[in-house]
C-alpha beads as a LAMMPS data file, in Angstrom:
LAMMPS data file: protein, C-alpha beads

123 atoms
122 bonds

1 atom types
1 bond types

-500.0 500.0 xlo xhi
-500.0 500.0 ylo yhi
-500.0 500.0 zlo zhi

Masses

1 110.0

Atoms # bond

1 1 1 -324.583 -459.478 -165.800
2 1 1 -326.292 -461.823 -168.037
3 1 1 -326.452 -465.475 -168.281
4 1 1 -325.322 -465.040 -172.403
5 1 1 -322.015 -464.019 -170.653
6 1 1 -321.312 -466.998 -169.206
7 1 1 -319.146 -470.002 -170.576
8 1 1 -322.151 -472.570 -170.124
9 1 1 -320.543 -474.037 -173.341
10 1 1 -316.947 -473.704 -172.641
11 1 1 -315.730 -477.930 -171.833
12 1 1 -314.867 -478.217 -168.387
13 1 1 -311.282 -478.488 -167.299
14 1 1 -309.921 -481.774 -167.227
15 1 1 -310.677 -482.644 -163.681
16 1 1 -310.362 -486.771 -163.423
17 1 1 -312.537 -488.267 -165.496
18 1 1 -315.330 -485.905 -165.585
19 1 1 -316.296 -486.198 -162.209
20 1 1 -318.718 -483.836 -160.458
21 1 1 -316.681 -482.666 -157.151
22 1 1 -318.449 -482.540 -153.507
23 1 1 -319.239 -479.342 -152.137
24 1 1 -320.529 -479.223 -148.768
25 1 1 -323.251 -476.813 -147.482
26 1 1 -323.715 -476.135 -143.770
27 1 1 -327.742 -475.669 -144.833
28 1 1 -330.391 -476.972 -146.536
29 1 1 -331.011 -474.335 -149.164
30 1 1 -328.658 -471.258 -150.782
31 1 1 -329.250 -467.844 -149.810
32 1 1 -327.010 -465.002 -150.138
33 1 1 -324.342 -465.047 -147.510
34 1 1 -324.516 -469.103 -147.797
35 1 1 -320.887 -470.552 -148.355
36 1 1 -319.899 -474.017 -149.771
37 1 1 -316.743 -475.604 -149.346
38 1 1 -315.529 -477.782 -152.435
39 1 1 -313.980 -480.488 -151.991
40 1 1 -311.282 -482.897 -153.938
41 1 1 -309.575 -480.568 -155.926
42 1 1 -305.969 -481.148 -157.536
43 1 1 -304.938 -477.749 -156.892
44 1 1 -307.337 -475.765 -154.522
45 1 1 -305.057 -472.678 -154.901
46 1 1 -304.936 -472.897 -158.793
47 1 1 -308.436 -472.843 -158.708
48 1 1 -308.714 -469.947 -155.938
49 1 1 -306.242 -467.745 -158.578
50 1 1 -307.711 -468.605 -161.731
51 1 1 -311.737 -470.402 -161.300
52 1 1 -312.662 -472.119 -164.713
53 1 1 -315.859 -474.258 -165.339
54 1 1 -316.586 -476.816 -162.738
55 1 1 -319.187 -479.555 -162.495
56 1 1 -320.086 -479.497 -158.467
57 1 1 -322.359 -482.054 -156.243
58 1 1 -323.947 -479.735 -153.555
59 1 1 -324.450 -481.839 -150.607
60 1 1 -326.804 -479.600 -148.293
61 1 1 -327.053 -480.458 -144.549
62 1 1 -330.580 -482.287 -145.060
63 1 1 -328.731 -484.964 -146.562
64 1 1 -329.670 -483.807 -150.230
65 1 1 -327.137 -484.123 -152.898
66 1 1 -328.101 -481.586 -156.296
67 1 1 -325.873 -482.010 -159.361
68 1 1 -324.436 -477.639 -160.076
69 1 1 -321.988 -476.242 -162.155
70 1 1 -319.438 -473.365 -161.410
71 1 1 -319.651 -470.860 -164.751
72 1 1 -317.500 -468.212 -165.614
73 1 1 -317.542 -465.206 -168.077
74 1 1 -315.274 -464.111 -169.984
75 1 1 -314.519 -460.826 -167.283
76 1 1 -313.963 -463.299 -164.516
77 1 1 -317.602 -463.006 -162.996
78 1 1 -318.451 -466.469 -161.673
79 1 1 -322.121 -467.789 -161.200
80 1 1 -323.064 -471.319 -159.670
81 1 1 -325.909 -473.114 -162.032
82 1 1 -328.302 -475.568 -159.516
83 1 1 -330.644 -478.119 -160.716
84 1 1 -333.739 -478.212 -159.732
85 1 1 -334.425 -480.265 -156.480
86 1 1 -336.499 -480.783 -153.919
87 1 1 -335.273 -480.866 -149.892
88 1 1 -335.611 -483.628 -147.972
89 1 1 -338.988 -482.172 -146.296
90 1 1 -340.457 -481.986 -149.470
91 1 1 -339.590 -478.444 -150.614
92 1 1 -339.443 -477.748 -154.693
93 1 1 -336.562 -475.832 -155.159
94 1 1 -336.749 -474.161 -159.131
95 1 1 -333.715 -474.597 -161.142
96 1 1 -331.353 -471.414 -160.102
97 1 1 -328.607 -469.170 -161.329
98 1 1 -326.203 -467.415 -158.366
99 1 1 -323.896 -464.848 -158.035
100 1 1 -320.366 -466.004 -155.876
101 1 1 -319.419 -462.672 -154.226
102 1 1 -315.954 -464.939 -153.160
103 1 1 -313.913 -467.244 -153.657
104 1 1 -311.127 -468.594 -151.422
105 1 1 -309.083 -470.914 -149.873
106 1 1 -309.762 -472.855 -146.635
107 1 1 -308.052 -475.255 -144.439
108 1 1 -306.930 -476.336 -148.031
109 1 1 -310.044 -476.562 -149.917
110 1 1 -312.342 -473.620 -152.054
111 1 1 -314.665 -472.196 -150.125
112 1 1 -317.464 -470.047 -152.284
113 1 1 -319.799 -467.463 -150.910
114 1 1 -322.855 -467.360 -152.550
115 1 1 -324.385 -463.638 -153.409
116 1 1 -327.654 -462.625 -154.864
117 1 1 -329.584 -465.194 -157.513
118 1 1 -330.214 -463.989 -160.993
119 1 1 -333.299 -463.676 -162.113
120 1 1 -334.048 -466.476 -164.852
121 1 1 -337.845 -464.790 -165.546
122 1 1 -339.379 -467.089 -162.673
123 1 1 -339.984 -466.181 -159.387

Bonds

1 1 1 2
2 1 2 3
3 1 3 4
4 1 4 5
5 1 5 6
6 1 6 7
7 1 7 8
8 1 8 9
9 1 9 10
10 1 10 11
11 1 11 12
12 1 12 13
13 1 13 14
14 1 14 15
15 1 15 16
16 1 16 17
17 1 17 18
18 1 18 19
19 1 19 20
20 1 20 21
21 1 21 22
22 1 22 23
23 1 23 24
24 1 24 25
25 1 25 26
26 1 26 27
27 1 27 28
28 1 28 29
29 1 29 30
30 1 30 31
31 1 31 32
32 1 32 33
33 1 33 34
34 1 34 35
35 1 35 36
36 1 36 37
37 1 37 38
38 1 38 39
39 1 39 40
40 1 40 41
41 1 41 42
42 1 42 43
43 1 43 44
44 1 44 45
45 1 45 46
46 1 46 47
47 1 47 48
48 1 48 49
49 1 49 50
50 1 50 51
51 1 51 52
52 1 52 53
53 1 53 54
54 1 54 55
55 1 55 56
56 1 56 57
57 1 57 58
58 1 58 59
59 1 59 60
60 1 60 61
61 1 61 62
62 1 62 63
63 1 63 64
64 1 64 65
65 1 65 66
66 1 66 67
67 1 67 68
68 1 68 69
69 1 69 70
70 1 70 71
71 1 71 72
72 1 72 73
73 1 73 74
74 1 74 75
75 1 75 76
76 1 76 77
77 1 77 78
78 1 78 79
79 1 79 80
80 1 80 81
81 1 81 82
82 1 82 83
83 1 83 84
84 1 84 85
85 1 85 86
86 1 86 87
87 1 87 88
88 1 88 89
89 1 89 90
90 1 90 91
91 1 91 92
92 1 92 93
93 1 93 94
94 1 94 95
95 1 95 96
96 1 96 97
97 1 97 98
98 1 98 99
99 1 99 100
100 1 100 101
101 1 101 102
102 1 102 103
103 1 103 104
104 1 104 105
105 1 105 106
106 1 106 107
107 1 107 108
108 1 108 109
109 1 109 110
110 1 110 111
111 1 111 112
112 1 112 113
113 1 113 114
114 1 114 115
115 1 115 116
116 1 116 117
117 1 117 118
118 1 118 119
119 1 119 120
120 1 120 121
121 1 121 122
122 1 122 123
């Protein structure tokens, strides 16, 4: 899978005024196996069935909010885009590209599990 596949391009949905949608993280960081529940939506389910492009706000438990986007290809594969950041002990986190192994719904909202992070030519 490569980035080129990926709709980084495509507008976003029409989600309420272009707003960038909470997702909380029970951590401070993403690893694989890390999930994020998203918060807000319309229609959780609609999103579950058919993901498009979504502007996110990861809010990690440290208290650290990082603007992210939710990118699709045109196959269906999902990735999560994440601005670079730092954590609230100081940590520089470099701007990263995930894999979302899943996608489903929970107690009414989207829960995503992160997978493995692409490699962007950085370590």
């Amino acid at each position: 899978m490569r980035l080129e596949e990926f709709s980084l391009f495509t507008p976003l949905p029409d989600t309420g005024g272009g707003r960038s949608f909470p997702a909380d993280c029970a951590h401070t960081h993403l690893f694989p196996g890390a999930r994020c529940r998203i918060r807000d939506l319309s229609d959780p389910q609609g999103f579950v069935e058919a993901p498009a492009p979504l502007g996110i706000t990861l809010c990690f438990s440290d208290g650290v909010a990082v603007p992210a986007e939710l990118l699709v290809a045109g196959k269906g594969d999902v990735v999560m885009a994440v601005e670079e950041h730092k954590t609230a002990a100081g940590t520089s986190v470099p701007e990263r590209i995930w894999q979302i192994r899943e996608i489903h719904l929970a107690a009414g909202e989207v829960d995503v599990l992160v997978g493995r992070r692409q490699d962007l030519g950085r370590p």
